[in-house]
C-alpha positions as CSV (number, residue, x, y, z in Angstrom):
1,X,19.2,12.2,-11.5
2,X,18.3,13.6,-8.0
3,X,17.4,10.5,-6.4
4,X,18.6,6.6,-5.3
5,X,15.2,4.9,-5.5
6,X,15.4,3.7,-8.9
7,X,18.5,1.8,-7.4
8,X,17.4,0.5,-4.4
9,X,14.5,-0.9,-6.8
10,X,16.5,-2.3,-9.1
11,X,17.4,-6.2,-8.6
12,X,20.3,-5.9,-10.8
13,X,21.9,-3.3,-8.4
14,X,21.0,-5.3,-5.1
15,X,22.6,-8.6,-6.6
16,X,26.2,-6.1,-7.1
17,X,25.9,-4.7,-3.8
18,X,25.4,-8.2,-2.0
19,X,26.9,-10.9,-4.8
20,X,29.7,-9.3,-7.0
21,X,30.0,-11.8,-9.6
22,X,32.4,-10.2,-12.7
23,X,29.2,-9.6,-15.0
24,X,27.7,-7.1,-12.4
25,X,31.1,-5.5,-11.3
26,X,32.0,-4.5,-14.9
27,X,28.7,-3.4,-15.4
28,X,28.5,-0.9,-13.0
29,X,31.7,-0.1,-13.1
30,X,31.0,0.7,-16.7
31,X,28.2,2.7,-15.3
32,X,29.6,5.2,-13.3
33,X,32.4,5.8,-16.1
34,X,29.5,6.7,-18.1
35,X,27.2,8.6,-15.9
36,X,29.7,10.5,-13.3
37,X,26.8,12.6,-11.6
38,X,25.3,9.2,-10.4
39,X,28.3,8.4,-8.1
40,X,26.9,9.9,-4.6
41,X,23.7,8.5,-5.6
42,X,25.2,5.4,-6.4
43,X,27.0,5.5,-3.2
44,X,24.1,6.7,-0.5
45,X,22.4,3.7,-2.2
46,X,24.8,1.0,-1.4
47,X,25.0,2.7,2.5
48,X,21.4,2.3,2.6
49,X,21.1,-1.4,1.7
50,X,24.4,-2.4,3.6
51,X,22.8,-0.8,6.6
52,X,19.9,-3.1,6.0
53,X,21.8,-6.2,5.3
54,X,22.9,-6.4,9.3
55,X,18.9,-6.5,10.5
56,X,19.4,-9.5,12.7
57,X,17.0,-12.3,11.4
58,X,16.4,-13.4,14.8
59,X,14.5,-10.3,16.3
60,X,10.6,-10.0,17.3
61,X,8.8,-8.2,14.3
62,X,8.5,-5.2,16.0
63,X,12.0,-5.1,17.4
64,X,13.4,-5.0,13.3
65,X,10.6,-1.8,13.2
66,X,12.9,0.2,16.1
67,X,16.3,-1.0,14.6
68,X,15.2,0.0,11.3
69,X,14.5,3.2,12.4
70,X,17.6,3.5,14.4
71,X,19.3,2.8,11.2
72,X,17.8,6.0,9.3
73,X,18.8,8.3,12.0
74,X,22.2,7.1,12.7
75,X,22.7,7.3,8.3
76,X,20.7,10.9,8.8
77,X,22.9,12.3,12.1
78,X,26.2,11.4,9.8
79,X,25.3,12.7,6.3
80,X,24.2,15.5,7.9
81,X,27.6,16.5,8.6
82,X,28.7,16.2,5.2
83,X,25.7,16.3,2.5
84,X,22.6,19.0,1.6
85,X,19.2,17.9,3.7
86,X,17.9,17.6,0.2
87,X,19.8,14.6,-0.8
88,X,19.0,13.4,3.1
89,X,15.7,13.6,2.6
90,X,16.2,11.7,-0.6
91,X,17.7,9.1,1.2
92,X,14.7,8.6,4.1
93,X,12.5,8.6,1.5
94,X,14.2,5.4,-0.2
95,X,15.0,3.9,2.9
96,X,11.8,3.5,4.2
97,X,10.8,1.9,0.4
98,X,13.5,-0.4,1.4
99,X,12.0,-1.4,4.8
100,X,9.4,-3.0,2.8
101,X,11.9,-5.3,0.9
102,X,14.3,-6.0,3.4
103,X,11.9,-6.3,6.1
104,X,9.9,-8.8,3.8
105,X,13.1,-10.8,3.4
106,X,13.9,-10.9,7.8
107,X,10.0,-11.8,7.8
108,X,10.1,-14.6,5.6
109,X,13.3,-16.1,6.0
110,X,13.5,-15.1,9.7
111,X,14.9,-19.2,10.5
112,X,17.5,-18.9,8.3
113,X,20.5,-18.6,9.7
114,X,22.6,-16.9,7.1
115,X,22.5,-13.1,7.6
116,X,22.0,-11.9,3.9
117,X,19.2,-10.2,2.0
118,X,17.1,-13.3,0.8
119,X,14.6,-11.1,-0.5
120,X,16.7,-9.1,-2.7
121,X,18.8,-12.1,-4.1
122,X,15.5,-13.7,-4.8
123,X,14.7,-10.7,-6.9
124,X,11.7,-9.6,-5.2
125,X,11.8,-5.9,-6.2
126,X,8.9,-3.5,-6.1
127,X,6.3,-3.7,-9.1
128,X,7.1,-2.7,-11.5
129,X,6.3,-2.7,-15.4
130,X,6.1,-6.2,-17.1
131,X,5.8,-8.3,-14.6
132,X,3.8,-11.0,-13.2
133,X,2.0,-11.0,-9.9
134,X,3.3,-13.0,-7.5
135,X,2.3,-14.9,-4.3
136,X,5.1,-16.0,-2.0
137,X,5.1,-18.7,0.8
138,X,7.7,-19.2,3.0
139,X,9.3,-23.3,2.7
140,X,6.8,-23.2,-1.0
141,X,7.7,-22.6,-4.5
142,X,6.9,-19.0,-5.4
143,X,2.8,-19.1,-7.4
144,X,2.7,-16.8,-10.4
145,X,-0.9,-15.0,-11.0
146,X,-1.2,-14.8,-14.5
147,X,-4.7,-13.7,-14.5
148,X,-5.7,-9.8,-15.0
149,X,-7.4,-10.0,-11.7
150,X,-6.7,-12.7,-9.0
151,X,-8.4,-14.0,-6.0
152,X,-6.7,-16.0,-2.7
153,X,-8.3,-17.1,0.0
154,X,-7.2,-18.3,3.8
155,X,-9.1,-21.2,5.2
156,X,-8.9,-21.9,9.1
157,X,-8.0,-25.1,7.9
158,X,-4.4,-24.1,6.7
159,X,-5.3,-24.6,3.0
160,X,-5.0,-21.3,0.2
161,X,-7.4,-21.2,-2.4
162,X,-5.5,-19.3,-5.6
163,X,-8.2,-18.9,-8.2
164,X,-10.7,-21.8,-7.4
165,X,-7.2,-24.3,-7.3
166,X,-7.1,-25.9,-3.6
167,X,-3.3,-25.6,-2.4
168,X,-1.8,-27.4,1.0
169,X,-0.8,-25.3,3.9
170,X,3.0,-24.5,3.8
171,X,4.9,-27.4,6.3
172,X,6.0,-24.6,9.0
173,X,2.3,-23.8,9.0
174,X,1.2,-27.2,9.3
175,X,3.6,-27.7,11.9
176,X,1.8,-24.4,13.8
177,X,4.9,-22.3,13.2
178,X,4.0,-18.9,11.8
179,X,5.2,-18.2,8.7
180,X,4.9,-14.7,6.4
181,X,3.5,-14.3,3.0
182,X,3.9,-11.7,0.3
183,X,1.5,-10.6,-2.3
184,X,2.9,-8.8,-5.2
185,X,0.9,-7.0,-8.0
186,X,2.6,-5.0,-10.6
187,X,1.6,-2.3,-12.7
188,X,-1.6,-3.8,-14.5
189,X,-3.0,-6.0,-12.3
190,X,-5.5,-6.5,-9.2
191,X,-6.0,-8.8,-6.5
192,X,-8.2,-9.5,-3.4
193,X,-7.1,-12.3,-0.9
194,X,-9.1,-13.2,2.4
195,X,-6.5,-13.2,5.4
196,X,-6.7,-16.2,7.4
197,X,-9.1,-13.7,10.3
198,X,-11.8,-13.2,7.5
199,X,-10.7,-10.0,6.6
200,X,-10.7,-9.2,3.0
201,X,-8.5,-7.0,1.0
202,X,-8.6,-5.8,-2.4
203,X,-4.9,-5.3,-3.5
204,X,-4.5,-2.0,-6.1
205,X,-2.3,-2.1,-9.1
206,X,1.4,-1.9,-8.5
207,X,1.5,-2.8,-4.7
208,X,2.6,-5.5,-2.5
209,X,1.3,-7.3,1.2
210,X,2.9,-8.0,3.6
211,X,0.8,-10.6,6.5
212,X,1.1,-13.8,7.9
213,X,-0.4,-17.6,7.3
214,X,-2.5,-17.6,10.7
215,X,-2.7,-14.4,13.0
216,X,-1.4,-14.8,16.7
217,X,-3.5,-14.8,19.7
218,X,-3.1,-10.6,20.3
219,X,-2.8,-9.2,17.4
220,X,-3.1,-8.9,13.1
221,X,-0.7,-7.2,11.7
222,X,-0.1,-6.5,8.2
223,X,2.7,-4.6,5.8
224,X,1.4,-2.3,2.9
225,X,3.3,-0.8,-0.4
226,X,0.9,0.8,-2.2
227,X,-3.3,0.8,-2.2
228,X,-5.8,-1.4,-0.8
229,X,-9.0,-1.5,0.4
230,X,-9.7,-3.3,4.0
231,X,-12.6,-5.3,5.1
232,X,-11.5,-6.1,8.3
233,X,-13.5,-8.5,10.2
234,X,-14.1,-7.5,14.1
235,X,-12.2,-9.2,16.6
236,X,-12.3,-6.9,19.8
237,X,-9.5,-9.3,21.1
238,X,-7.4,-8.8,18.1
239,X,-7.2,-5.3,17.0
240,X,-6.0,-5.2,13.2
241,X,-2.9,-2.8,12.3
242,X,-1.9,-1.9,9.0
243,X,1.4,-0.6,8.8
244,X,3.0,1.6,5.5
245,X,6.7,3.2,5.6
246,X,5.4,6.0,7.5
247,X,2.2,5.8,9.4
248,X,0.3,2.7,11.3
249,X,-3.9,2.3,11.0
250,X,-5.3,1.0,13.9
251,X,-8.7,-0.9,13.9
252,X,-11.1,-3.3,15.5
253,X,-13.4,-4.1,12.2
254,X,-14.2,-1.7,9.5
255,X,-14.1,-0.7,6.1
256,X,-11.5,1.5,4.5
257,X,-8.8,2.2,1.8
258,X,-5.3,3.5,2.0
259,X,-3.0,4.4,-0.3
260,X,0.8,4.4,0.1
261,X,2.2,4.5,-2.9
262,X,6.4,4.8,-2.4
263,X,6.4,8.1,-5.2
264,X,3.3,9.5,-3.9
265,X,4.3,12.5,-1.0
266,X,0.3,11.9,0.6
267,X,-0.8,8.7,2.4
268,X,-4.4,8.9,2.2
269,X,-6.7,7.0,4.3
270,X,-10.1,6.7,3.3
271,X,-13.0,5.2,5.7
272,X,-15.9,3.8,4.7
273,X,-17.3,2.4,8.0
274,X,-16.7,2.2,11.4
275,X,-13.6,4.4,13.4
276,X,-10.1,3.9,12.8
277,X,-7.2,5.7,14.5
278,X,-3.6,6.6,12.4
279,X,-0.5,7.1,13.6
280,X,3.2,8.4,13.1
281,X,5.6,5.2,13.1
282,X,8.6,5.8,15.1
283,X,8.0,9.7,16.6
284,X,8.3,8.5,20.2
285,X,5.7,10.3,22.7
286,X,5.4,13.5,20.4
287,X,4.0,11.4,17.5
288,X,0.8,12.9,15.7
289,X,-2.2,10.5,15.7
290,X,-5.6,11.3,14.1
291,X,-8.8,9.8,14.4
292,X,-11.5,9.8,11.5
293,X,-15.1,9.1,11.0
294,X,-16.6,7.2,7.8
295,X,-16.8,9.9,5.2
296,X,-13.3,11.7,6.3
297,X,-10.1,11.3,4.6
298,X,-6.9,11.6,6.8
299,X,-3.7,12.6,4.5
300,X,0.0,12.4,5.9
301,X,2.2,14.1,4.1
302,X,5.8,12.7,4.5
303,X,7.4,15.6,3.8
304,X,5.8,17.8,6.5
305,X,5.3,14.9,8.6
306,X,1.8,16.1,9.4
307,X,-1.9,15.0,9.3
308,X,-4.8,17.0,7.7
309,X,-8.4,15.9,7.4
310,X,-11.3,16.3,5.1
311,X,-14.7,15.0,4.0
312,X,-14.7,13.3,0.9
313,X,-17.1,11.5,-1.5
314,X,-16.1,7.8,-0.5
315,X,-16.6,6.5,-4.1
316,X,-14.0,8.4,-5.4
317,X,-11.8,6.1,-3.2
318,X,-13.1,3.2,-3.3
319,X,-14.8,2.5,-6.7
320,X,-11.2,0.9,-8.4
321,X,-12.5,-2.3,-6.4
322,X,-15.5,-2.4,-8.8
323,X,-13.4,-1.6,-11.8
324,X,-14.8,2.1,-12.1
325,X,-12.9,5.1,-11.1
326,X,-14.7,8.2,-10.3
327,X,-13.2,11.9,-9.7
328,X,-14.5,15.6,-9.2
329,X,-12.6,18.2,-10.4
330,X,-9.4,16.5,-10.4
331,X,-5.9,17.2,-11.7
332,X,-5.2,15.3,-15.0
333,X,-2.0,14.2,-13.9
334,X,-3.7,12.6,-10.4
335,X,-5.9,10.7,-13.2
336,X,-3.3,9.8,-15.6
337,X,-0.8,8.5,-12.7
338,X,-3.8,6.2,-11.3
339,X,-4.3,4.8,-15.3
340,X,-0.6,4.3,-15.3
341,X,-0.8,2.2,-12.6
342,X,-4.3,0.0,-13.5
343,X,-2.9,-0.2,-17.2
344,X,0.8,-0.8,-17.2
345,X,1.2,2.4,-19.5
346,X,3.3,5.3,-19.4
347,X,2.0,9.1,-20.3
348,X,4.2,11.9,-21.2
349,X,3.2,15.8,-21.4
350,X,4.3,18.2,-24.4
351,X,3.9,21.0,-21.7
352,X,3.8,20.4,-17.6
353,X,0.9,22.7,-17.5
354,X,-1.4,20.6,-18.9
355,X,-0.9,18.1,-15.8
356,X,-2.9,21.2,-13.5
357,X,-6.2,20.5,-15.8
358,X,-9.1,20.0,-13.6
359,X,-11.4,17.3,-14.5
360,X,-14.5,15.2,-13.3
361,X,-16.5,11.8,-14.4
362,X,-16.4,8.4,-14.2
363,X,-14.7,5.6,-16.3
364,X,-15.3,2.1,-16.9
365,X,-11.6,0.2,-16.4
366,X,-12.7,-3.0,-17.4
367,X,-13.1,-1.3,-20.8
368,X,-9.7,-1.4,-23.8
369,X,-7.5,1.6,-22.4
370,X,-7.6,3.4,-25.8
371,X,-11.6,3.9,-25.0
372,X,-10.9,5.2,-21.8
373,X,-8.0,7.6,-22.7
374,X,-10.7,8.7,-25.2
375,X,-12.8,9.9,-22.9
376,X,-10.2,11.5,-20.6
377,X,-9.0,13.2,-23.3
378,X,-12.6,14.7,-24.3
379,X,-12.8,15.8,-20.4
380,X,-9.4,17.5,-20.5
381,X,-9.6,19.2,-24.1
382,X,-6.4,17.8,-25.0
383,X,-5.1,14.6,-27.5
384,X,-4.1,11.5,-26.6
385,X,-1.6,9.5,-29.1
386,X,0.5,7.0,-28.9
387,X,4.1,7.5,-28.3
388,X,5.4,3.4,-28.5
389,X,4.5,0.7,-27.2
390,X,3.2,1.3,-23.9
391,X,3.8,5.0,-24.3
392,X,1.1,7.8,-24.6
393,X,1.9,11.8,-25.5
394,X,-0.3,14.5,-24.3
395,X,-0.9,17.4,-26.4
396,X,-2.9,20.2,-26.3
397,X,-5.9,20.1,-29.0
């Protein structure tokens, strides 16, 4: 294995780190016996979410941004002495998935006055296969979303509307204390909420949200893992700031996507209307910021730590709201990845190669995923066949 994210992601793993009961001890003691090339791993994992555990609960939102930060380049300056930039790089690129949970946890439980990784004991790990989305409310019982496709809403009144069902404001809310919420979708499923401002967001397939029960007086911020499309409505008191591990989107009111995905290297931002600016998080005065027009699509690449932009066909970014995805001349494996995700379904290839196929078209995702693979496989001149459950095999024809 070459990287720690599958244990940074793994509940199991954060409940050892934080809450050694005997069970997880022999476990992964057992573990590394077995698998003795997963020890650094193992070990850069456990530095990573230690670091995290001491984010004091009490700090301003944007003061546990610049400690977090602070905390990847103190781990960085250190293992630089001693390990390959490769498995550095490795690390970052964890870490900053791990912002996202931990940073969650300080948001949510920020009154609290244990210091201790509430999130991660409360088993809120990143989407994955299997399970069920989730909206969680700070002082509330955590609401599963069974359906397929869910819809919230934010009244100014305080109340959430959770698929037609009225629900009370939280009591911190009702008290006019702000309180954070989370909005998890796995692998599988969709959602769009209205934020409390009127702006509405269509939540992708394996991602998570990040925002609060009533936005302050200055600003609307919100915290993205994964793909969504923004609606934002126009405040010109209130800009609107969507931040990912990596970069910040900066808006009055407009219309745009961005995807964030943790294992994809591009963040692409998509607009559809209106002006938005992007930005580098934490690259002090020197940090690259791009501004794009509707039509362009801005793409940060995290390994290069650069922007690039480009003029795109918008529906080809935006169309997964409606249920439809659209591509031209696109790799298969850029397709496949995105069915992965809106499916709950793994693929693998009988050659790599066949991953670099270029294909175009437009499929209906509402329809049964075997008709759909059909029809990718037709474009792609290869077969499609079921490997187990959940699993597909791509051959050529």
């Amino acid at each position: 294995m070459d990287n720690i994210g599958k244990y940074i992601e793994d509940d199991r793993f954060i409940r050892w780190v934080f809450d050694k009961d005997p069970q997880s001890e022999a476990y992964w003691r057992s573990f590394e016996t077995a698998h003795p090339g997963e020890k650094e791993n193992i070990r850069l994992a456990r530095r990573v979410l230690k670091k995290l555990r001491t984010v004091d609960q009490e700090l301003p939102e944007n003061e546990k941004i610049v400690l977090f930060s602070r905390i990847l380049k103190e781990i960085e300056g250190r293992e630089r002495r001693h390990k390959s930039r490769i498995i550095m790089m490795e690390m970052m690129k964890y870490a900053a998935i791990a912002l996202f949970f931990f940073l969650a946890g300080a948001l949510l439980f920020s009154r609290q006055k244990e210091v201790y990784p509430t999130f991660a004991a409360q088993e809120q790990t990143a989407p994955v296969m299997g399970e069920e989305a989730r909206l969680i409310r700070e002082g509330e019982e955590d609401i599963l979303l069974s359906d397929r496709k869910s819809r919230i809403e934010y009244r100014e009144d305080g109340q959430v509307v959770v698929n037609d069902s009225v629900l009370g404001g939280t009591g911190l809310a009702r008290k006019g204390i702000p309180v954070m919420n989370q909005l998890v979708i796995p692998y599988g499923k969709t959602s769009e909420v209205t934020l409390p401002d009127g702006t509405r967001v269509w939540l992708n397939a394996g991602s998570r949200l990040i925002y609060p029960g009533f936005f302050p007086d200055k600003t609307r911020e919100v915290f993205l893992a994964g793909e969504a499309f923004f609606s934002v409505r126009h405040d010109a008191r209130r800009p609107f700031v969507v931040k990912t591990a990596d970069i910040s989107v900066n808006v009055l009111g407009t219309r745009f996507n961005l995807s964030a995905y943790a294992g994809d290297n591009l963040i692409e931002t998509v607009l559809t209307e209106g002006k938005i600016r992007i930005s580098q998080n934490n690259a002090g005065r020197f940090a690259e910021s791009v501004e794009i027009a509707p039509g362009q699509l801005a793409a940060f690449s995290k390994e290069e730590r650069t922007f690039s932009r480009s003029q795109v066909d918008i529906e080809n970014h935006t169309l997964w709201t409606e249920g439809l995805m659209k591509f031209e001349s696109t790799d298969l494996s850029r397709v496949i990845k995105k069915l992965e995700r809106y499916y709950n379904i793994r693929f693998r290839y009988h050659d790599p190669l066949l991953g670099g196929i270029k294909i175009s078209g437009k499929l209906e995702l509402n329809e049964h995923c075997d008709a759909v693979l059909g029809i990718v496989a037709d474009a792609a001149s290869v077969k499609i066949d079921r490997a187990g459950e959940g699993f597909f095999e791509i051959t050529r024809k």
